[in-house]
N, C-alpha and C positions, 0 to 999 in steps of 0.2 A: 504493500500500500504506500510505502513511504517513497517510492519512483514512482510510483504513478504518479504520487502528489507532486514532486519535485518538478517533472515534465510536462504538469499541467496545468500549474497553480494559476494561470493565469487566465485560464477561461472563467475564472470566478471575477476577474477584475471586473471597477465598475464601469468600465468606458468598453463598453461591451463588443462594439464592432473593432478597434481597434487587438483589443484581443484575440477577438476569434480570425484576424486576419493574421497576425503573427502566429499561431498554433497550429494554420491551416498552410501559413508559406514556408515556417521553418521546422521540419520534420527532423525528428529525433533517427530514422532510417538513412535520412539523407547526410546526416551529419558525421553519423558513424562511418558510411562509405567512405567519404573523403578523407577523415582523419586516417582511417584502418590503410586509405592508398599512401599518403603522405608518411607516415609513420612504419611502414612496412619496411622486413629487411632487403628490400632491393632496390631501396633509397639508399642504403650502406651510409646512413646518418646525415646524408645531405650538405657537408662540407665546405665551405667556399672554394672554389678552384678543381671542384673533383666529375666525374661522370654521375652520381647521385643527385648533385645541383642541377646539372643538367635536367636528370627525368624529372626531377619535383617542378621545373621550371616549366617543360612541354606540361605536364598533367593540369598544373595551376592554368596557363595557357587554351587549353581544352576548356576547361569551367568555362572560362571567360567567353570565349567564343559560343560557347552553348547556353549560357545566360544573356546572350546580345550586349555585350559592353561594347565601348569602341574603344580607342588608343587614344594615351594623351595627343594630345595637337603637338605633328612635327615628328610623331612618330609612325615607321608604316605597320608594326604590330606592337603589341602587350609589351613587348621589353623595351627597359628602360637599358640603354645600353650606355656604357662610360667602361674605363681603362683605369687600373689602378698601376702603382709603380710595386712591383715586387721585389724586394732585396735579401739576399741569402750569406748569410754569413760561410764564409770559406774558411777563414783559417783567421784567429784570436791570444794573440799574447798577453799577459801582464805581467810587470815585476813592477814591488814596490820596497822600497828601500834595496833595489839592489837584487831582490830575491823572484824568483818565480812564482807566479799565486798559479796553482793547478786549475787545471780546463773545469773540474766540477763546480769550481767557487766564482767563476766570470760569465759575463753573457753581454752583449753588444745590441742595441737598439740604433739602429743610426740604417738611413740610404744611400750613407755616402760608399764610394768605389775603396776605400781605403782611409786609414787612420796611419798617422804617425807622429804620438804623444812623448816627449820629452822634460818632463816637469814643465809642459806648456805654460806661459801666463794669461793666456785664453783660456786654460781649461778650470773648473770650476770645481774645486770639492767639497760634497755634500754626504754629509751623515745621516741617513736614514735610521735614529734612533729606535729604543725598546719605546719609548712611549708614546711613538707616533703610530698613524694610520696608515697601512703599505698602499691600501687602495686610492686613500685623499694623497698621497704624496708621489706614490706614480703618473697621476696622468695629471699633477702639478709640473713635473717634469718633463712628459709628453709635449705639454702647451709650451714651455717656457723658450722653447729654441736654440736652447743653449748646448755648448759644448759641455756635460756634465762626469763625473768621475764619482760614482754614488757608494759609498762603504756604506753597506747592510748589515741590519745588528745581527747574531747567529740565532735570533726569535722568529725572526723570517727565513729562515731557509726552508720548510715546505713550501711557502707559496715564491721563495726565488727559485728553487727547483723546480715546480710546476710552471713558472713566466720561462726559467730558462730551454724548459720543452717545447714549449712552441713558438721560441723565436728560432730554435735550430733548423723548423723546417720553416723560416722567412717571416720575415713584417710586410705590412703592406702602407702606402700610405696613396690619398688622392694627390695631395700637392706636395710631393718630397722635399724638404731642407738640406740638401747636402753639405751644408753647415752647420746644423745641429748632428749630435750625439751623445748615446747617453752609452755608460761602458759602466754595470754592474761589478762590485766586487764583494762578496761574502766574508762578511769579520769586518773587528772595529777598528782594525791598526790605527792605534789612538799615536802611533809612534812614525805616521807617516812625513817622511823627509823629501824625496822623490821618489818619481813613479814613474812610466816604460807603457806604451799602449803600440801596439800594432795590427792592426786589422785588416784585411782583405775580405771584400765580398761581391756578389754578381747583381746584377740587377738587367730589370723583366719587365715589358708591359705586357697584360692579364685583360684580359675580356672581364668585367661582370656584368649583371644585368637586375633591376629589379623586374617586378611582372606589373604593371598596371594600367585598370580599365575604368575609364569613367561612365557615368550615365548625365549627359549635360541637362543643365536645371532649364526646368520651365520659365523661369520669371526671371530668376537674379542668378544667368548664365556663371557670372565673372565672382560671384562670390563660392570659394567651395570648401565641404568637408572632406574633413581625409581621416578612410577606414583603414589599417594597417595592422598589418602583424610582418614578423620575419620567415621566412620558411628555411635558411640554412640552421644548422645544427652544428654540432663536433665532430662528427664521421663516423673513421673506426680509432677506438683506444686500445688499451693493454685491456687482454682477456681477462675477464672477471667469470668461471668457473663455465671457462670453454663461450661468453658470450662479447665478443669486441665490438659490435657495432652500437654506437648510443641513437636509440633512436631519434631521440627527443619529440616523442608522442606529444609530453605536457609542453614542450619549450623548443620550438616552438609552433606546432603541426597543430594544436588545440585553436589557438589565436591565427592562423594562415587558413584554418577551417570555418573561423566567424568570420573572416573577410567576405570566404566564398559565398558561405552564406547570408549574411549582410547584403550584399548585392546583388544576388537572386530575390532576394525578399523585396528591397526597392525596384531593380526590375521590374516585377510581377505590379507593383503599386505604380509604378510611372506616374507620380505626383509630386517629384519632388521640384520644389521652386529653387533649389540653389543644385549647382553642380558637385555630383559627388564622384569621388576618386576613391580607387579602393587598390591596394598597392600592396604587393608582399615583399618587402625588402631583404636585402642579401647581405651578409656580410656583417649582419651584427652581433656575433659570436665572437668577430676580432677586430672590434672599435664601433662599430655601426656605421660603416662604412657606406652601405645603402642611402639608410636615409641622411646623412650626409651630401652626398650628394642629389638627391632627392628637393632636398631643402634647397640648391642654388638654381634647381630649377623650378621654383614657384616664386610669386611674388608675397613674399610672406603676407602680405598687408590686405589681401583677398584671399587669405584661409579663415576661417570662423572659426576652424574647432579642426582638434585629428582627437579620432578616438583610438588609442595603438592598446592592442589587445594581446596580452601575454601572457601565456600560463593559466587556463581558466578551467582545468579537466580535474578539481579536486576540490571539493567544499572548502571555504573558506573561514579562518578560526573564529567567525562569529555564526556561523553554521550556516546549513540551508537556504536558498533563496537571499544568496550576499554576496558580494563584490568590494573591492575596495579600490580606489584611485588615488594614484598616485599624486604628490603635490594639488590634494584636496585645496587647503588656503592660498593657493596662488592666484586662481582665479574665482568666478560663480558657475561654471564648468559643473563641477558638483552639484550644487543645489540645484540646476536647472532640469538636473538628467531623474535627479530625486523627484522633484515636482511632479514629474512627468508620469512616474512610477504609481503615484497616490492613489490606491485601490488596488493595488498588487500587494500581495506579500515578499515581493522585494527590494532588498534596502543596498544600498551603495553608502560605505563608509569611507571616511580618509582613511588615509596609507598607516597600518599599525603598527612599522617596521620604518622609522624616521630614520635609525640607525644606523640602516641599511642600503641606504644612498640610492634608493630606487628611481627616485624621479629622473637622475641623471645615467642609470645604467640601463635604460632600454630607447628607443628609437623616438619614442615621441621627444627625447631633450634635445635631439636636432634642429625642430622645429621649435621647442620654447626659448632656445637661445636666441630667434630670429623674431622673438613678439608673440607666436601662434598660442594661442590656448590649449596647449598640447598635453594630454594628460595620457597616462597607461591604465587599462583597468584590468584585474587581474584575481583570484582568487587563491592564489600559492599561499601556502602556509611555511616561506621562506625560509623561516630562521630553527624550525627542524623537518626542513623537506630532504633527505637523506636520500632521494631520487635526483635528486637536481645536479646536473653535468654528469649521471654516471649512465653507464647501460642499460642500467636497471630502468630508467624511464621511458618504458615501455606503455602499448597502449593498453595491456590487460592490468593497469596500475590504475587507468581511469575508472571517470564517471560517466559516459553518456547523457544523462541526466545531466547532471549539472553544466555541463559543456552546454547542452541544449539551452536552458534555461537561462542560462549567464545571455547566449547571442538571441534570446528572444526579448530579454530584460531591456539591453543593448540599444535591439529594432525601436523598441516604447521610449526610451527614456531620449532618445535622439530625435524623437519625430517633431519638436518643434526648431529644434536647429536646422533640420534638413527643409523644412516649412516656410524658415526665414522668417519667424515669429521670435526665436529667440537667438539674441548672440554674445555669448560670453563674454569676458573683459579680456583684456590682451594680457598677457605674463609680462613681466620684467624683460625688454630683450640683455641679453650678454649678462644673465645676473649670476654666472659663474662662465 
C-alpha cells in the first residue's frame, strides 16, 4: 500500500485536472524503462571521453526525437558540441631540500607542455593545513591561476591519493592557462629551503557534447527555463567482489530520466508561454564541464529558472513525498515551486547538508555564478549514502516510486514559471 500511495499521492491533490494530467503523462513504466537503459551494464558507467558516453548520448538523442523537441538555435541536432583541452601527465619529479619526494607523495595539475621549477620566485608555497577544508581549498586553487607548490598535511592522503588517480589518466580544462600550475606534494616539510619540479606532459583536443532539446514558448519565446541533469558517471573502477562498473543508477541516470520525462510531459501539454530547454550535461563528474560551457552559450539574463535534478531514486531524510533544494535562501525559487504544490502531500525543503557545499558541487552553480536562479533539487541522503561514487549504485538500490513522484512533484510545482506567471529573483552573480 505504501507504493501505491507514494506513486499516486497526487491524484488526491486539490487542483484536480492538473493532477490527473501529471499521473496520466508521467508513468511510473515509462520511467523505469529509461532509467533501467541508462543505468545498465553496457553503459560501462558512462564516463567522459569513453564508448559508454557515446551510447547514453544516441539513446538520450532517440527520447528527444520521439518526444518532438527541436535543437537549440545554431545547432543541426540535440548535441551541444565544444572541445575540451586534455593534458596527460608523462613523467613528474620532485626534490625538496635536495632530496627526492617519491612518485606516490606528488601529482601535477597544470596544461602546461612542461614545468621546470628551480626554487622559482614565481612559484608560490602553500600549506594545505590539518585544519582546513581539502574541498574549499582545492578548487580555491583551481580559480586562482597561479603557479602553486601545495604541501598537504598527511590527514589528507586518502582523498590526495584518490585526486592523484584521476589526474594520472589526464585533467581536462575548457580555457587552458598554461601559466598556471598546481604541483601536489604529500607531508609538511615544515623545513623547506628549496625545491626541484620537472614535469613533462601531452596535451589533446576531445570532442564533448551535451544532449539538448527545447520546446519554444508560446508567448514569451526569449525568456527560458532550463531542465537539467548530467548523464556521465565514473565508468569502470577497481573490482569490488568481481563488480567494476559504477553504474551510477542514483547519480546521475535518476535526474537525466526526469529531464526525459519532464519534457514528454510539457510536450504532451504544448502550453507552455516561455521556452523550455531541457539538457543532459556531460562532464560533471570532472568539474562540470558541460554546463560550463552550457552557460557561455545563453544569455544568462533571459533564463528565469534551471531546475538541475540530481540524485532523486531514494526517499529523502524527511521521508516520503520530499525533496530538498539546494541554496533554498538564495532566491524565492523555493517558495514558489512550494506554493505550487499546496494540496499535494509534497513538500520541498532547503538543502539539510549546508556542510556539504552542494549548491556549488553540481551543474546548476554554473548558471548561479552568471545571475540565473539556478537551484538543484534532489532527494540523496548525502552525508550517509555509502552508494555514492561506488558500484554499488546500482538500479536495484532504487525506488521507482519515489523517482516517479519526485518528477511529477517537479511537473506541478514549475507550472507557473513555465506559465510566465511566476519569476524568481536573480542569485548573487560571481558570489563565489
Amino acid at each position: 500500500m505504501k507504493k501505491i500511495f507514494l506513486s499516486t499521492f497526487l491524484l488526491a491533490a486539490a487542483f484536480g485536472g492538473f493532477a490527473q494530467d501529471v499521473n496520466k503523462l508521467i508513468s511510473q513504466d515509462d520511467v523505469t524503462r529509461i532509467i533501467s537503459t541508462l543505468a545498465a551494464d553496457d553503459m560501462q558507467g558512462r564516463a567522459t571521453f569513453t564508448p559508454g558516453i557515446e551510447k547514453a548520448a544516441r539513446f538520450i538523442e532517440s527520447e528527444y526525437k520521439n518526444i518532438g523537441l527541436k535543437p537549440l538555435a545554431g545547432d543541426d541536432g540535440f548535441r551541444q558540441n565544444f572541445a575540451m583541452t586534455h593534458s596527460t601527465p608523462v613523467n613528474l619529479g620532485v626534490a625538496i631540500n635536495g632530496k627526492a619526494i617519491g612518485a606516490d607523495s606528488v601529482f601535477a595539475n597544470t596544461s602546461a607542455a612542461a614545468l621546470n621549477w628551480s626554487s622559482s620566485p614565481d612559484v608560490e608555497i602553500v600549506k594545505l593545513t590539518a585544519d582546513k577544508t581539502f574541498r574549499t581549498e582545492y578548487r580555491s586553487y583551481v580559480s586562482s591561476g597561479k603557479k602553486l607548490l601545495i604541501l598537504v598535511d598527511p590527514k589528507f592522503a586518502d582523498i590526495f591519493k584518490m585526486l592523484k588517480g584521476r589526474l594520472q589518466n589526464g585533467s581536462v580544462s575548457l580555457k587552458p592557462n598554461d601559466g598556471q600550475a598546481l604541483v601536489f606534494v604529500l607531508g609538511n616539510h615544515d623545513d623547506l629551503k628549496t625545491f626541484e619540479v620537472n614535469y613533462t606532459g601531452k596535451k589533446e583536443q576531445l570532442p564533448l557534447f551535451n544532449v539538448a532539446g527545447i520546446i519554444p514558448g508560446k508567448t514569451k519565446p526569449n525568456e527560458y527555463v532550463v531542465f537539467s541533469g548530467h548523464y556521465d558517471h565514473l565508468g569502470i573502477l577497481k573490482p569490488v567482489k568481481g563488480d567494476s562498473i559504477a553504474n551510477g543508477a542514483d547519480d546521475d541516470a535518476s535526474g537525466t530520466t526526469a529531464v526525459i520525462e519532464l519534457a514528454r510531459y510539457f510536450k504532451k501539454l504544448d502550453n507552455n508561454a516561455r521556452t523550455l530547454v531541457f539538457v543532459a550535461f556531460t562532464a560533471e563528474e570532472i568539474g562540470e564541464y558541460g554546463s560550463q560551457y552550457f552557460a557561455t552559450t545563453v544569455e544568462p539574463d533571459k533564463v528565469v529558472a534551471m531546475f538541475n535534478i540530481e540524485m532523486i531514486g531514494k526517499a529523502a531524510k524527511f521521508g516520503e513525498n520530499s525533496a530538498f533544494i539546494t541554496g533554498f535562501e538564495r532566491s524565492d525559487f523555493g517558495p514558489i515551486l512550494q506554493k505550487n504544490l499546496e494540496g499535494t502531500a509534497f513538500k520541498f525543503f532547503p538543502d539539510p547538508y549546508p556542510e556539504q557545499d552542494l549548491f556549488y558541487r553540481s551543474d546548476n552553480a554554473s548558471l548561479a555564478r552568471v545571475g540565473v536562479p539556478a537551484h538543484t533539487i534532489s532527494t540523496d541522503q548525502i552525508d550517509k549514502d555509502k552508494l555514492y561514487h561506488t558500484v554499488g549504485d546500482e538500479l536495484s538500490t532504487l525506488d521507482m516510486g519515489n523517482i516517479t513522484s519526485t518528477i511529477r512533484a517537479i511537473a506541478l510545482s514549475s507550472r507557473t514559471i513555465v506559465s510566465g506567471e511566476d519569476t524568481p529573483k536573480r542569485v548573487a552573480k560571481l558570489e563565489r
